[in-house]
C-alpha positions as CSV (number, residue, x, y, z in Angstrom):
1,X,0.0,0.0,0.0
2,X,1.1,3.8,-0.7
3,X,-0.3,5.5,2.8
4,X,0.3,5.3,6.3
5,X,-0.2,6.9,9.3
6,X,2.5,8.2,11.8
7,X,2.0,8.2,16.0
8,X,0.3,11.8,15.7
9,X,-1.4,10.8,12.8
10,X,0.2,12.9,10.3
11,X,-0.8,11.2,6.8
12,X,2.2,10.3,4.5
13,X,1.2,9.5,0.9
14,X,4.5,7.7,-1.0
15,X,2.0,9.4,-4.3
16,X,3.7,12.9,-3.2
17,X,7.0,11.5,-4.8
18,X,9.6,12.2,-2.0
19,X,12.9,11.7,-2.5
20,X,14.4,8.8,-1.1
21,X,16.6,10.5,1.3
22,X,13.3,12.2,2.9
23,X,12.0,9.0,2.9
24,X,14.9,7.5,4.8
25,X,14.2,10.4,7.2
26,X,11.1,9.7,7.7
27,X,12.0,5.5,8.8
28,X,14.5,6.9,11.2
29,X,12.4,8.8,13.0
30,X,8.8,7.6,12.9
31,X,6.4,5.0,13.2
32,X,4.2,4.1,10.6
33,X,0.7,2.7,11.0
34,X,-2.1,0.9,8.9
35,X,-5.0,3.6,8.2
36,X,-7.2,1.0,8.5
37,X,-6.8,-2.0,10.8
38,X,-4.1,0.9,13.4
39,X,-1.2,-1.8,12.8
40,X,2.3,-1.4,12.3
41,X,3.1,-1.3,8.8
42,X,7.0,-1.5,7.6
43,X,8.2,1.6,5.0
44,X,10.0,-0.5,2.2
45,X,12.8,1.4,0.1
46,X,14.0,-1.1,-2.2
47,X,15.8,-0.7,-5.4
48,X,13.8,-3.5,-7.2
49,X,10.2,-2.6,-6.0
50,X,8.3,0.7,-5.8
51,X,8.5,2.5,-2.7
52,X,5.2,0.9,-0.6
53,X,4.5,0.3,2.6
54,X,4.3,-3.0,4.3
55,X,2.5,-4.9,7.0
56,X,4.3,-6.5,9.8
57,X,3.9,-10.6,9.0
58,X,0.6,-12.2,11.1
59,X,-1.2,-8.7,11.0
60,X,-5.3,-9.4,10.7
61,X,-5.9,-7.0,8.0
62,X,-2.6,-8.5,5.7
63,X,-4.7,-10.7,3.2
64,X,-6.6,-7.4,2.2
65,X,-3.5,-5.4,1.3
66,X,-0.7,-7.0,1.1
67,X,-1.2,-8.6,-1.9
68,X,-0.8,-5.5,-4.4
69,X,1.2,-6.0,-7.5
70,X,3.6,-3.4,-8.3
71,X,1.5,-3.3,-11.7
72,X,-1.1,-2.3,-9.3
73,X,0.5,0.2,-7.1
74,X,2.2,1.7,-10.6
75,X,-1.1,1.4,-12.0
76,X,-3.2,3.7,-9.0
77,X,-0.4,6.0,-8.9
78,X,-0.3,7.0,-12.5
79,X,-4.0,7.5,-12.6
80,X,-3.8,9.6,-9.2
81,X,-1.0,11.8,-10.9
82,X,-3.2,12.3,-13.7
83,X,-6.2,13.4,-12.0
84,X,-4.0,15.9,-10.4
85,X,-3.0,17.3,-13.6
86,X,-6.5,18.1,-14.3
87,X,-7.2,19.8,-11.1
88,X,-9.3,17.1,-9.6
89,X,-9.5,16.9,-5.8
90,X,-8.1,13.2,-5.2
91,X,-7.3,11.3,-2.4
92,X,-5.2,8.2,-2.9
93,X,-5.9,4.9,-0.9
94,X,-9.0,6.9,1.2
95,X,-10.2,4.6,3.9
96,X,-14.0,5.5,4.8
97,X,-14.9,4.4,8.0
98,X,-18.7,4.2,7.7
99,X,-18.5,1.4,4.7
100,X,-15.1,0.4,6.0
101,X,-13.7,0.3,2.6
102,X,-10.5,1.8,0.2
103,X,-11.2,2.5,-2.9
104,X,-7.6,3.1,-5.0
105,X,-8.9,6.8,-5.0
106,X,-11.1,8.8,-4.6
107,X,-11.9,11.8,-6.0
108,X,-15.0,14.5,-6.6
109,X,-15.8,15.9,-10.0
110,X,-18.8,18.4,-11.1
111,X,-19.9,17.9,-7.0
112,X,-20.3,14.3,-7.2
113,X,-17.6,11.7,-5.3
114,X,-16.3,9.4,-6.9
115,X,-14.8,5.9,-5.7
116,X,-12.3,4.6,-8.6
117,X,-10.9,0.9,-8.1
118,X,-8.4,-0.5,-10.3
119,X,-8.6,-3.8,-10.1
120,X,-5.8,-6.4,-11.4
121,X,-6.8,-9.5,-10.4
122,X,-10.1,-11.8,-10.6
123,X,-12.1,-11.2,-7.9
124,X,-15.8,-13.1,-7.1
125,X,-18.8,-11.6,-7.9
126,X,-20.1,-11.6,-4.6
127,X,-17.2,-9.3,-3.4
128,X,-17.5,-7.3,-6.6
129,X,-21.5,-6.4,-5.8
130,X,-20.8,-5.9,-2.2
131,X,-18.1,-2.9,-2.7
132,X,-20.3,-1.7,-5.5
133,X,-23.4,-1.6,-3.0
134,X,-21.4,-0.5,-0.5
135,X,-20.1,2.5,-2.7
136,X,-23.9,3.2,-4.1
137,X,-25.5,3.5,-0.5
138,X,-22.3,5.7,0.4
139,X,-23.4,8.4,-2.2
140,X,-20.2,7.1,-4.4
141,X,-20.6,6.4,-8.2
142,X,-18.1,3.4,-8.4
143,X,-15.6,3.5,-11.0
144,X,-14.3,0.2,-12.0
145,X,-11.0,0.1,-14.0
146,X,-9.9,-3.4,-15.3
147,X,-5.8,-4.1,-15.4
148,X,-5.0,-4.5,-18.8
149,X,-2.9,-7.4,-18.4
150,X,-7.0,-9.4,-17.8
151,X,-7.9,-8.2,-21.4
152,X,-7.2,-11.4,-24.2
153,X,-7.7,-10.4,-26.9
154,X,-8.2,-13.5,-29.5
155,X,-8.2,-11.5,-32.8
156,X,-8.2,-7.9,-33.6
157,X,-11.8,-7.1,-33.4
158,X,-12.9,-10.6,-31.1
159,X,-12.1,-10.3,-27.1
160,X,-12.9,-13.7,-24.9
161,X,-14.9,-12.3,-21.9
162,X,-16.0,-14.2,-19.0
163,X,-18.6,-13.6,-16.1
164,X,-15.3,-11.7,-14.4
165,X,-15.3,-8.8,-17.3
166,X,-18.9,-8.0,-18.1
167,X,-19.1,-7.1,-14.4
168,X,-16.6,-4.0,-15.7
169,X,-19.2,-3.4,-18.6
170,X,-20.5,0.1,-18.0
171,X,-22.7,2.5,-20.0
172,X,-22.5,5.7,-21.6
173,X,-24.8,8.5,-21.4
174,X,-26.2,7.8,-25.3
175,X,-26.8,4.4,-24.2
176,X,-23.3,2.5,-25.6
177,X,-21.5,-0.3,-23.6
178,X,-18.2,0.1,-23.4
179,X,-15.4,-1.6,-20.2
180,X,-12.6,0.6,-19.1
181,X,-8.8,-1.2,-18.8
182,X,-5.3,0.8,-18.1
183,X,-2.0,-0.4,-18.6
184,X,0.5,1.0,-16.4
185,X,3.5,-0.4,-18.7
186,X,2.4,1.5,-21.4
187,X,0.3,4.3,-19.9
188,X,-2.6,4.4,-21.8
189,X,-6.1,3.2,-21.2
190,X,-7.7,0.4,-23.4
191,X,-11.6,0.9,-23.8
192,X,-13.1,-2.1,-25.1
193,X,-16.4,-0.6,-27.0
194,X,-19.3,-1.4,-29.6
195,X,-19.1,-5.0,-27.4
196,X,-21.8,-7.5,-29.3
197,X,-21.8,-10.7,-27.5
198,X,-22.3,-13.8,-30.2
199,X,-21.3,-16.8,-27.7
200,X,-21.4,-17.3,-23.8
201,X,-17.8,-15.8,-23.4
202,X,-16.9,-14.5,-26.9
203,X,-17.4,-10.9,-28.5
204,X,-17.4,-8.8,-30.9
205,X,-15.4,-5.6,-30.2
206,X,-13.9,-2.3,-31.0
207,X,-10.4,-1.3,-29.5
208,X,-9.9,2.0,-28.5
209,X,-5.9,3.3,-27.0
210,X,-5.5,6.5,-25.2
211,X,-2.5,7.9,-23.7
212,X,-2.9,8.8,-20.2
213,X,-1.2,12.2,-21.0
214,X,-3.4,13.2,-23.8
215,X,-6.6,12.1,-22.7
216,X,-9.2,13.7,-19.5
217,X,-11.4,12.0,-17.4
218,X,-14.5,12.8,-19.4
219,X,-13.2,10.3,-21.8
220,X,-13.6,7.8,-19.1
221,X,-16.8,8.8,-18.2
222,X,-18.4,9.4,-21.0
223,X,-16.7,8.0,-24.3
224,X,-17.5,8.5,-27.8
225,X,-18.3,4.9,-29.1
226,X,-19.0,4.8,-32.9
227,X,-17.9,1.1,-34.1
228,X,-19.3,-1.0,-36.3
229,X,-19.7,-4.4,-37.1
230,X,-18.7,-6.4,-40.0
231,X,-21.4,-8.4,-40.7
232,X,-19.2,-11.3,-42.5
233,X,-17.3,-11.6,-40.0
234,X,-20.4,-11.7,-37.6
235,X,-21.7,-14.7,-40.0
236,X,-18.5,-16.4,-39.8
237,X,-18.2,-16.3,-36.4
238,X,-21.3,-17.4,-35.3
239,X,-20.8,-20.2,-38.0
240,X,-18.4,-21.6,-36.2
241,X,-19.3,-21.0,-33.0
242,X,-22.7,-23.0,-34.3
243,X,-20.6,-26.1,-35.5
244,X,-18.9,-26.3,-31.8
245,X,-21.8,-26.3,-29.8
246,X,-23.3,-28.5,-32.6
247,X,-20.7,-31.3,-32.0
248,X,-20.6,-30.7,-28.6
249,X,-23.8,-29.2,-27.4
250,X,-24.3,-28.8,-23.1
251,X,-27.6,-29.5,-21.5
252,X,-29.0,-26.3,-22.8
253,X,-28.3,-26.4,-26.4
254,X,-29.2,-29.9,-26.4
255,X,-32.5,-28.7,-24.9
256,X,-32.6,-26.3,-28.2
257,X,-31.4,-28.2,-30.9
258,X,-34.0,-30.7,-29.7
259,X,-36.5,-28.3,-30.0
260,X,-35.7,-26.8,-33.2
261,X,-35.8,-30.4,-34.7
262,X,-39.3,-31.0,-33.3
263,X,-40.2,-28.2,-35.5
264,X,-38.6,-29.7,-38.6
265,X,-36.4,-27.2,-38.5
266,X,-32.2,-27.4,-39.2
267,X,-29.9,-25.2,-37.1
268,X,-27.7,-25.1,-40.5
269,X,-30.7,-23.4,-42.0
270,X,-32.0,-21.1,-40.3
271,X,-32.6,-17.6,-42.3
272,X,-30.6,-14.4,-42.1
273,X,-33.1,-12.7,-40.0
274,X,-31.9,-15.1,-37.5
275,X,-28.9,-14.5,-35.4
276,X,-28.8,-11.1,-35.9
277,X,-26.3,-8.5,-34.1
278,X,-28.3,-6.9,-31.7
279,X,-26.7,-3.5,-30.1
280,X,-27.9,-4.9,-26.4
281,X,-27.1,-8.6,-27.0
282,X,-24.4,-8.6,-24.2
283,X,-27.7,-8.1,-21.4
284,X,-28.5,-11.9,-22.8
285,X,-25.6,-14.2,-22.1
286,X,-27.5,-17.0,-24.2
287,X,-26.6,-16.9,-28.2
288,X,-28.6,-14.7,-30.3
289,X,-29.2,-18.0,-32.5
290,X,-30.9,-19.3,-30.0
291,X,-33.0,-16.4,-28.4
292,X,-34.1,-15.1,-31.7
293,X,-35.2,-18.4,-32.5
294,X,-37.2,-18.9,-29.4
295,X,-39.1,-15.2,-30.7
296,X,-39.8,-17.2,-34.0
297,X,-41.2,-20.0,-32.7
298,X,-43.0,-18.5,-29.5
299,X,-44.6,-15.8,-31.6
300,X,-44.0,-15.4,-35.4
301,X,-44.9,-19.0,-36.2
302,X,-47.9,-18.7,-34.4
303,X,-49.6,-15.9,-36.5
304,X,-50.8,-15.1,-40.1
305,X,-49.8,-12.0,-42.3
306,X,-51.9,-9.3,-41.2
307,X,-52.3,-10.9,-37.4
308,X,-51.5,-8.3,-34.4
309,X,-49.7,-9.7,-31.5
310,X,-48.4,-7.4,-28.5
311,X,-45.0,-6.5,-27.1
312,X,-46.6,-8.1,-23.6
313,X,-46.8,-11.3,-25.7
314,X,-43.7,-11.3,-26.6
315,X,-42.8,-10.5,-23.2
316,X,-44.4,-13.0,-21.6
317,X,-42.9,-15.9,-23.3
318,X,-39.4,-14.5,-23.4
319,X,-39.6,-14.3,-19.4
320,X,-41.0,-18.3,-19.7
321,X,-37.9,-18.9,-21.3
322,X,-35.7,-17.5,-18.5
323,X,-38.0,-18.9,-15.8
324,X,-37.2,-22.1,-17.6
325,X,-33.4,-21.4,-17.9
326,X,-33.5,-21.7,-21.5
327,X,-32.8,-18.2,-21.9
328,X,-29.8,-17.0,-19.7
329,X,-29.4,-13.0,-18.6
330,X,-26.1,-11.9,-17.8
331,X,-25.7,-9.6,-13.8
332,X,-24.0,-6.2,-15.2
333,X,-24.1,-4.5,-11.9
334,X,-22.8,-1.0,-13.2
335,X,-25.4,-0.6,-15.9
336,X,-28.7,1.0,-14.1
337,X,-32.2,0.7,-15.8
338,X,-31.7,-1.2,-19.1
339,X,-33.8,-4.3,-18.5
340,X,-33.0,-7.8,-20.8
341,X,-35.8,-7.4,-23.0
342,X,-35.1,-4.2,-24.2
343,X,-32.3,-6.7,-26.7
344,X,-35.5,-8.0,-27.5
345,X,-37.3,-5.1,-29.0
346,X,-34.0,-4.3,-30.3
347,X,-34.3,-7.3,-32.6
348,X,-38.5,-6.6,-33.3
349,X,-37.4,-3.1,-34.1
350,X,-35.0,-4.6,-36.9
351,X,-37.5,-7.4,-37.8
352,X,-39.7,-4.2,-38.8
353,X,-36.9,-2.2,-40.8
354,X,-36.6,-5.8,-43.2
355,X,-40.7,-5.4,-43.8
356,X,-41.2,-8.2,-41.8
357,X,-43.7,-6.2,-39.3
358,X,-45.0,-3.1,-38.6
359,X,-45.5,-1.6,-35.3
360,X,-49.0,-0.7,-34.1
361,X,-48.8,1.8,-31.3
362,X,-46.1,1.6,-28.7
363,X,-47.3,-1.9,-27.6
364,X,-48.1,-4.1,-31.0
365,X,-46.8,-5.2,-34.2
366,X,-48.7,-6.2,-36.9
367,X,-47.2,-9.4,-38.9
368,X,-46.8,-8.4,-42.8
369,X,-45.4,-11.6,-43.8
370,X,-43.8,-15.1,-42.8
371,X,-39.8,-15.5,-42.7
372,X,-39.4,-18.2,-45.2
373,X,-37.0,-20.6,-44.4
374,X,-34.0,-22.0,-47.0
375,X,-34.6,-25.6,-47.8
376,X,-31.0,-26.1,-48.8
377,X,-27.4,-25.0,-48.5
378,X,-27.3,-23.7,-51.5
379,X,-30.7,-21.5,-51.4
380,X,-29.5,-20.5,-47.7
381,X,-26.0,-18.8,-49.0
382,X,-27.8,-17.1,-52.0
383,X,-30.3,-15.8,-49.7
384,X,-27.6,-14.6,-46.8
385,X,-25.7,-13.0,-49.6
386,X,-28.9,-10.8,-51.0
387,X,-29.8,-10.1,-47.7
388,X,-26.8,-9.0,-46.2
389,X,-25.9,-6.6,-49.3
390,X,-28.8,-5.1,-48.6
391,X,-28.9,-4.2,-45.3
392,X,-25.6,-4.5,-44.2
393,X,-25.1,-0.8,-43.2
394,X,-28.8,-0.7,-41.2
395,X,-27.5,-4.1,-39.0
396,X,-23.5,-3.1,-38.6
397,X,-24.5,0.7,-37.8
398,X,-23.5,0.6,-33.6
């Protein structure tokens, strides 16, 4: 850790880079203590390490803190120093009593407190909700900055996330999902945006480097996401991603594919309306093959051209499918009021842009035709290829 506390508790903060002789000083002369468990804590000036300070072996509160990475310390230091630079009132490794927790720092911008925590290492959910909570109720926003060194990356535009990273996902205020990473070895930060879920733990996604020194918090905040997606890409993904789980399907894609065949239906041809990138997709941790098929069957098949059905029918059957863990939602604690079924309407919304439907109201859609279904490999390509150069810019537009 970076602050301690002397006998008269005088803070010292090793983020004020002192010189080392001061420091020395400092070890002759005083007696430094743990801010938040009032132990003895050892100042360490090596040459190998960052300055940091240390507790004493056997102290209660040594699991919490003791197991910083210098990519960690470097990390929280760098981002300290930069809000500095901006003029931002920051406090680095603040201890609040009444939640008896540290954030990495925390700092108050436009009159509203923030508590930042960069956070280099996996940590359970249940401990990642509880400091958020614990933030929230403390009139903190919670910042959540993942180490960079979590983030990998499988090919230039497609990131492997598990449960662990979309808990980092956070929102913008147009509505765009980005996750916020910082290398210290390089000093930039790494936003992961435009992020279009097509598996359980594999995405779409756009990169985005900034240099710590050029860039302001605002960017942080509140960044610019414009990505697209290229939909043969997309196809050839979930292609393959289709042929895995096909060979080697769990209890839950079992459960689908036995379903699909039921219907006389082949998950090798399915249409191009299905398995569509859907902006919100990430809120659904189950494919978008399989959800959008669920909408087909549940609702589409079940009507005639010309036939209204309701957005609380459509509702209703989707929340069947979760109460029946066919359909899986994914827990993004720091993104507040954007409900699962909203990637839902998402997908009706584009259903109507193709003709397909046409909505009636704010609360119905009228059925204008059937989605006919390819009866061959061959019928299926020709039809993916009209389709997609058609509306290839209305489904990659982010």
């Amino acid at each position: 850790m970076l602050t301690a506390s002397t006998k008269n508790g005088q803070k010292i903060c090793l983020g004020y880079n002192y010189k080392k002789e001061t420091l020395l000083y400092f070890r002759r002369r005083e007696e430094f203590f743990c801010p938040v468990c009032g132990e003895r804590v050892l100042l360490k000036l090596g040459d190998q390490r960052m300055y940091h300070f240390s507790h004493i072996k056997g102290g209660e509160c040594r699991n919490s803190y003791e197991n910083e990475s210098v990519y960690h310390m470097e990390g929280k230091l760098q981002l300290y120093h930069w809000l500095l630079r901006q003029k931002i009132p920051a406090v680095l490794e603040y201890y609040d009593k009444k939640i008896q927790q540290r954030p990495d720092i925390k700092f108050t911008y436009e009159n509203q407190k923030y508590a930042l925590e960069f956070q280099c290492s996996p940590i359970s959910e249940e401990i990642f909700l509880k400091r958020t909570r614990s933030y929230v109720d403390a009139g903190y926003v919670p910042l959540w900055i993942l180490g960079n060194e979590q983030i990998h990356q499988k090919k230039k535009s497609i990131l492997s996330l598990s449960n662990f990273h979309y808990l980092f996902i956070q929102q913008t205020v147009e509505g765009s999902y980005y996750l916020p990473s910082y290398c210290p070895e390089k000093k930039h930060f790494h936003l992961l945006d435009s992020i279009v879920s097509y598996s359980i733990k594999n995405a779409f996604i756009q990169n985005r480097f900034y240099p710590i020194s050029n860039v302001e918090i605002n960017c942080l905040l509140n960044p610019e996401c414009l990505g697209q997606i290229n939909l043969s890409n997309w196809n050839f993904e979930l292609e393959k991603a289709n042929m895995n789980w096909a060979l080697h399907p769990n209890s839950r894609q079992n459960s689908f594919l036995h379903e699909i065949y039921q219907h006389n239906l082949n998950l090798f041809l399915l249409p191009p309306e299905i398995g569509l990138p859907v902006h919100s997709s990430l809120l659904i941790q189950t494919s978008p093959i399989i959800w959008q098929t669920y909408v087909y069957l549940d609702i589409l098949t079940q009507k005639h051209p010309m036939d209204i059905f309701t957005v609380q029918e459509v509702e209703r059957s989707f929340y069947k499918r979760i109460g029946r863990k066919e359909i899986i939602i994914r827990d993004l604690p720091l993104i507040k009021h954007i409900h699962p079924f909203s990637a839902v309407m998402e997908y009706l919304f584009m259903l109507e842009k193709f003709g397909i439907m046409t909505q009636k109201g704010k609360a119905a859609f009228q059925l204008n035709r059937n989605i006919p279904f390819p009866q061959s490999n061959r019928e299926r390509e020709d039809r993916k290829k009209v389709f997609f150069q058609k509306y290839q810019r209305m489904i990659s537009k982010r």
